[in-house]
N, C-alpha and C positions, 0 to 999 in steps of 0.2 A: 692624352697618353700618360703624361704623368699623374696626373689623378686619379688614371686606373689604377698605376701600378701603387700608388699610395693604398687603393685601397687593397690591394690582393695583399702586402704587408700588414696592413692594421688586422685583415681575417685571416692570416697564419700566426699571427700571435692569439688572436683569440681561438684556434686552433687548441692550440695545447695545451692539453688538463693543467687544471691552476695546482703549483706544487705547495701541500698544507702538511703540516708535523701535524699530522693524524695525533689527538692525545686528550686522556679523560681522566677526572682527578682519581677516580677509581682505579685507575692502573700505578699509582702512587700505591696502592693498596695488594698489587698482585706481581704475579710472575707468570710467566707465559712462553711455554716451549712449543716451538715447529719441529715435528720428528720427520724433518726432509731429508735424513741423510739414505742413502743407497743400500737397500736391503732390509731397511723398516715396516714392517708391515702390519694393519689396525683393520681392527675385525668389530664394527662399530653396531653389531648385532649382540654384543655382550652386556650387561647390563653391571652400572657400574654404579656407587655409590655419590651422591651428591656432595655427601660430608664428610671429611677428612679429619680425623683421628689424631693428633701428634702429640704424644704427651698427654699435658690438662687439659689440650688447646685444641679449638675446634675450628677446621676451614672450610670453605665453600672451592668446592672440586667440578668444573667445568671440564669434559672433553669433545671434541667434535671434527668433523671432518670436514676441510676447506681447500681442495687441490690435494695439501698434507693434512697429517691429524694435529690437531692441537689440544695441548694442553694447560689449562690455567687453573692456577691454585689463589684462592681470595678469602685477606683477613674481611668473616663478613659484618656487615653493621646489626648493633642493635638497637632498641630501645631501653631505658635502663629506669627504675621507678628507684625514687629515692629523692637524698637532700644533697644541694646544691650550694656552693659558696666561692664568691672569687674575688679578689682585690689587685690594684693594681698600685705600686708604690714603691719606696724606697725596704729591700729586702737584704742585707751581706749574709751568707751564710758559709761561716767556716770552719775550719776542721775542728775546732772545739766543739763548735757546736754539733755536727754531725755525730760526732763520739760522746755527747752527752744524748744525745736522739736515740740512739743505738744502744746505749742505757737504758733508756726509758722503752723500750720495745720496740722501735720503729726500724723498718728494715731500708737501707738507700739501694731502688732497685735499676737508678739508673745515675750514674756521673753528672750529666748536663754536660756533655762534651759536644765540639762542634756544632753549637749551638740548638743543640735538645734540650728538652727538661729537666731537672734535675726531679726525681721520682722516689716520693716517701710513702712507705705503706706500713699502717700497723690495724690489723685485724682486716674488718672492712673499709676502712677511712683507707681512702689515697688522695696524697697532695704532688701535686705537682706547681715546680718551680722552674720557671721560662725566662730565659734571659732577654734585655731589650730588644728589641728591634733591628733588622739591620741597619734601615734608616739612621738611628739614634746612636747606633754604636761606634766605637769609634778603635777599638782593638779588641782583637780575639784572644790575645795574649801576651804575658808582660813583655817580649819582644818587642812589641809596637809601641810600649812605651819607653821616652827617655827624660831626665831632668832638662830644665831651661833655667835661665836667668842668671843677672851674675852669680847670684851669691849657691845655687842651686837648687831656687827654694820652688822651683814648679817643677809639677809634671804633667807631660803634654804629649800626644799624640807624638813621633820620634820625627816624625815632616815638618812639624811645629813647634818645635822645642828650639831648635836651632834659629826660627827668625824673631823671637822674644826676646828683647832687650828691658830688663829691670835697673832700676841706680845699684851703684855699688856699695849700699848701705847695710853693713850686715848688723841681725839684730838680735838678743838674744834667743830668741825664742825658735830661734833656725837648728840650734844645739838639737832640738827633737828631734831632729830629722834622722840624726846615727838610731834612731831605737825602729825606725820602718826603712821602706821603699818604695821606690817607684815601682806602680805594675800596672794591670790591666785587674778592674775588678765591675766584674756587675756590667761587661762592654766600655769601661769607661776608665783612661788613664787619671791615675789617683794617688798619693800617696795612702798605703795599707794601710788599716784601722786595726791596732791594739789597745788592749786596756791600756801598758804604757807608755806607750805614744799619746794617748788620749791626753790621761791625766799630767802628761807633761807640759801638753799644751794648756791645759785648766791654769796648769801652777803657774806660768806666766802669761794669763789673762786672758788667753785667745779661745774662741768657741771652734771645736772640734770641728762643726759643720761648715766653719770658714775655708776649711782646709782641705777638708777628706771630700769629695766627690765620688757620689753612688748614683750609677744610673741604676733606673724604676726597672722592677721584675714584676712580673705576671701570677700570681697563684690562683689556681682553682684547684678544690678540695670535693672531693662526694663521698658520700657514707648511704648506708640504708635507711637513716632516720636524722631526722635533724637534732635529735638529743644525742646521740652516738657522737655525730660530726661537731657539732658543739663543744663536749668533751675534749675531742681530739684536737680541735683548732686551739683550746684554750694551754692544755698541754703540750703541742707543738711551738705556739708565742714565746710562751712565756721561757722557755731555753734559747731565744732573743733578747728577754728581756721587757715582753712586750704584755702585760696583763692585759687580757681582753673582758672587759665585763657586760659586753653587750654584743653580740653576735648574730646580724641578720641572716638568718641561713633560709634558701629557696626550696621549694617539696616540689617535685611533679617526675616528670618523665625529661628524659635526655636521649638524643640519638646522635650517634658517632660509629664508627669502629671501633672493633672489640678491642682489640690490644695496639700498643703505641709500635712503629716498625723497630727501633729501636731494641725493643724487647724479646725481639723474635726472629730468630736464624731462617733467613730466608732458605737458603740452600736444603737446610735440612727438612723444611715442608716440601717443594718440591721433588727431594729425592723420596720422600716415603710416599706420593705422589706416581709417581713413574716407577717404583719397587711394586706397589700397587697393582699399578693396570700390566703389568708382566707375572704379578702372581694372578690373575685372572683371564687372562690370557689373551686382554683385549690386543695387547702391542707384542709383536716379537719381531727379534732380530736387535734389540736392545739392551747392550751389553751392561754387565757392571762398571765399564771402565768409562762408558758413555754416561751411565748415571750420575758418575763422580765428578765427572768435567764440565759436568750441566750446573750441578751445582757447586763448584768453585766459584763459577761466573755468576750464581741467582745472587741479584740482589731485587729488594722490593722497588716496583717503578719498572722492571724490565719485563713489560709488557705492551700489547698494541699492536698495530701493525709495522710501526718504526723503531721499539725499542724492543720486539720478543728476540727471542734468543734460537737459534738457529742453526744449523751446521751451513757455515758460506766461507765463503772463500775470505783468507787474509790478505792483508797488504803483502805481505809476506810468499804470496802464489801460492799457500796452503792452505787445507780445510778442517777444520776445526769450529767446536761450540761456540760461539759467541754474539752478540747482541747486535740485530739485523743494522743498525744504524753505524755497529761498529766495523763492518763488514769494508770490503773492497767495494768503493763506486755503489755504494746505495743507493737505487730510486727511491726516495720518500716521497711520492705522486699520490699517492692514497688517502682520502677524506674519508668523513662520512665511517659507521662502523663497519667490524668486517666479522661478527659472530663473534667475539668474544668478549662482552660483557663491559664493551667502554662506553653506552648510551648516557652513563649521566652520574654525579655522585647520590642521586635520591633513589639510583634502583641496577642492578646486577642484570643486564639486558645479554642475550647471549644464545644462538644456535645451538642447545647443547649438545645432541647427537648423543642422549644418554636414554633410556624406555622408562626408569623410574622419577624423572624431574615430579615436580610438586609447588604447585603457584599456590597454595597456602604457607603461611608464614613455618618455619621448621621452629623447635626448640630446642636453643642451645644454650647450656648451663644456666635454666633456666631462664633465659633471655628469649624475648620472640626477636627471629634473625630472616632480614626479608630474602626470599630464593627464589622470588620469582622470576621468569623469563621471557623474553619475547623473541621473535625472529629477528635479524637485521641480513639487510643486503647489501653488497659492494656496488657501488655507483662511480660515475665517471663526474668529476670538479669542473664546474663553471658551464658557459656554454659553448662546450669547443664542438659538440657534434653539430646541433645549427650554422654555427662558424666555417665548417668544415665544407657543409653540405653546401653556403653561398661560395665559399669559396670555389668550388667544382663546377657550379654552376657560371660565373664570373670570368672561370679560368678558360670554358666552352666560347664563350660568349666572345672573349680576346682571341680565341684562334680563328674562329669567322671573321673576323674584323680584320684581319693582315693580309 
């Protein structure tokens, strides 16, 4: 008897669908709206464009019908023909130098905040500058650094400053310390590097690199020709400080996404998006005031079947646009794709529910940008139907027995 009932507990656990955060790197790349809300209505016989327009900027526009109509807007990938160059090492770059960059042409089109790239562009040359790793880092900013030791001659992680015990021997060469500070540079607590902090420390014997601590940064640079990019690396060093006279640069092809998310106002693809399919007449009953609130909440990555964006219900017992995962009492039970384009990061897979799609490569900005598509189908996780079906079986079998 007990054995039975052992086993009717082990087949209702394997009963129920294994619960998986449904997720594709590709929705790192997209936004994805459910027009579930009451009074929506999509006429999926209109024929609507694949590529999406916004600006300079061109995206890959998915709509299709799943219960509701969905909508998904996607930065697409390209293949990119050109020269190739990347290092990894000890980089500071700071505001001097950035205003001497910006001198010389180069435009800074992105900060390196919260741990992005820091993005230079001048002409066709773009570099970009990636701070370490999270691994490796050890503050995001000078906050998490504090001095240690008697005399106050480290700087340390602020957790770690305080269990550093140094002798109480102070020495001249600490006097340098009033021309910097402790901060967070490069991921890594440091005292700051100036020219006259440097040469202070020269003047009373010590090598700079004893003291300053720079964690290693990431650059990769592409240009259209490897003489172009040449040029440009050399020119970029050298307001480092760093004469380069020999520059291995790589020629071929690169495939990535077109533009960094960073660079790109999610909310406002989306709404031109959904402004779209209501000037064609695919969607109505969709307001402007709906449009606007859609994209408050777009950011990239809210997409899938657990992070699309949705009219559900809040914590709050109200209903409002928000991000399904963000919603009241979420089921996330859903594996496997559900039509919108999460099958994989080497291809854009996706129900689209549109009459003009096109499995040949499209042309954008001269770029070939893969748009192909394939079916997918919603499936049930694990083996809870077999599971289910012994169990019913099992459960027959226990009521004759009594």
């Amino acid at each position: 008897m007990r054995r039975t009932w052992g086993v009717l507990i082990i087949l209702l656990m394997l009963s129920a669908p294994l619960v998986v955060a449904c997720f594709s790197p590709a929705d790192l790349y997209a936004v994805e709206v459910v027009l579930n809300k009451p009074g929506i209505t999509y006429d999926p016989t209109v024929e609507l464009p694949t590529l999406l327009k916004v600006g300079e900027k061109t995206f890959l526009l998915r709509v299709w019908e799943d219960e509701y109509p969905h909508v998904r807007v996607e930065i697409p990938r390209t293949r990119r023909l050109g020269a190739y160059w990347n290092y990894s090492g000890i980089l500071l770059i700071a505001e001097s130098n950035i205003t001497e960059l910006k001198e010389l042409g180069w435009e800074l089109k992105s900060l390196g905040e919260n741990g992005s790239p820091m993005v230079f562009i001048k002409g066709n040359v773009t570099i970009e500058v990636s701070p370490p790793s999270n691994s490796s880092r050890e503050c995001t900013s000078d906050r998490d650094c504090s001095t240690g030791g008697c005399s106050g001659e480290l700087c340390l992680p602020r957790g770690e400053a305080a269990k550093v015990v140094t002798p109480c021997v102070y020495k001249p060469w600490y006097s340098c310390f009033e021309l910097t500070s402790c901060g967070c540079v490069n991921g890594i607590c440091t005292w700051k590097p100036n020219e006259n902090f440097e040469n202070c420390l020269k003047k009373h014997g010590i090598d700079p690199s004893k003291v300053i601590r720079i964690g290693p940064s990431r650059v990769e640079a592409t240009g259209p020709s490897p003489e172009e990019l040449s040029r440009a690396l050399k020119e970029f060093f050298a307001v480092f400080g760093v004469n380069c006279t020999e520059i291995e640069i790589k020629s071929g092809s690169k495939e990535g996404y077109a533009y960094n998310t960073s660079q790109v106002d999610a909310g406002e693809v989306i709404k031109a998006a959904l402004k779209l399919l209501v000037e064609y007449g695919a969607v109505e009953g969709l307001s402007e005031e709906d449009i606007e609130e859609i994209a408050a909440v777009a950011e990239w990555g809210k997409a899938g079947p657990n992070s699309h964006i949705g009219w559900y219900e809040t914590d709050k017992d109200t209903y409002a646009w928000i991000p399904y995962d963000e919603s009241k009492n979420p089921l996330l039970v859903r594996c496997g794709s559900a039509g919108n384009g999460t099958g994989g990061e080497e291809s854009n897979t996706g129900n689209l529910g549109v009459k003009n799609s096109s499995e040949a490569p499209v042309s954008v900005f001269g770029e070939e940008t893969s748009e192909t598509a394939s079916n997918s189908t919603n499936s049930t996780c694990g083996p809870g139907v077999l599971a289910l079906f012994s169990l019913l079986v099992l459960a027959a079998r226990f009521q004759r027995s009594k």
